[in-house]
C-alpha positions in Angstrom: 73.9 29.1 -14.2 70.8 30.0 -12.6 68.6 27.5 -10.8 65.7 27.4 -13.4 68.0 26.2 -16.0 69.9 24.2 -13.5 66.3 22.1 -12.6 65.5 22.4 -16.7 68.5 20.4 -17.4 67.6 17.3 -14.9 64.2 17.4 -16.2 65.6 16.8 -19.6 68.4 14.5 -18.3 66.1 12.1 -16.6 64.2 12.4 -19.6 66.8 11.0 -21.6 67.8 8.6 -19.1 64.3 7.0 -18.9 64.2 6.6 -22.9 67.4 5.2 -23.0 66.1 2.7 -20.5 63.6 1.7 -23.1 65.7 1.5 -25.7 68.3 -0.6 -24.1 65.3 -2.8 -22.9 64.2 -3.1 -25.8 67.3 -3.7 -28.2 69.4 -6.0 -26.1 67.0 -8.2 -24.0 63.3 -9.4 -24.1 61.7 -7.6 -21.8 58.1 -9.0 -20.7 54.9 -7.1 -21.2 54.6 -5.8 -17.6 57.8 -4.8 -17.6 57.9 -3.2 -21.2 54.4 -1.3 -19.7 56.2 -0.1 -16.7 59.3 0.9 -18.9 57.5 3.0 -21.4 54.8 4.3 -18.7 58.1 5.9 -16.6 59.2 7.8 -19.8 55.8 9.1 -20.7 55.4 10.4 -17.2 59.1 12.0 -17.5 58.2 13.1 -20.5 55.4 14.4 -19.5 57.7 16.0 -16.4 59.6 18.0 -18.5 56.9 19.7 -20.5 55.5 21.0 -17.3 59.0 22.1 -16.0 59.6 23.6 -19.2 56.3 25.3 -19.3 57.3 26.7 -15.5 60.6 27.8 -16.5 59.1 29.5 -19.5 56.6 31.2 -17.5 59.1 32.2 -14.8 61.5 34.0 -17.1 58.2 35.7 -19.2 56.4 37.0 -15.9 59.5 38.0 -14.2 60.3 40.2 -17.8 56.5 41.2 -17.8 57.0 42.6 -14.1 59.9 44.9 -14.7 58.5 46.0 -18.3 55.1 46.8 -16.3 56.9 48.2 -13.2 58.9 50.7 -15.7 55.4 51.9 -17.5 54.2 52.6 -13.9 56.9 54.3 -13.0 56.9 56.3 -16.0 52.8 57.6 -16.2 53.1 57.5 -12.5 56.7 58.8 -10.9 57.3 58.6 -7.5 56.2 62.0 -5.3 59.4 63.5 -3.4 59.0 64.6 -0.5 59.7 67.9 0.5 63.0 68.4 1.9 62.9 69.8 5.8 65.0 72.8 4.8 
């Protein structure tokens, strides 16, 4: 597995960790308000986390496609010059 999809996959597990947090929280006791706000708050920012890791890993894997698709146009309209062999 490569390591963009390996840090993907925490971001998404510590986001389901966090909500589950809430949820539990919220279900089987009474939390109190500043705990409730501190609850939610650390979901939204790992939430908020994943969409930027996601947006990253997205962007890695497009660029890193762009980059080869551009490097085989250049090399096609522009071919590397051989040298002249010292014969």
């Amino acid at each position: 597995m490569k390591v963009k999809w390996i840090i993907l996959s925490i971001a998404i597990a510590a986001v389901i960790a966090a909500w589950s947090a809430v949820a539990v929280a919220y279900f089987f006791f009474e939390p109190s308000r500043a705990v409730w706000i501190a609850l939610v708050t650390a979901g939204a920012l790992s939430l908020e986390a994943l969409l930027w890791v996601g947006a990253g890993v997205l962007g890695w894997s497009f660029l890193a496609g762009r980059r080869a698709m551009l490097s085989r146009l250049k090399q096609r309209f522009f071919p590397a010059k051989q040298q002249p062999s010292a014969e």
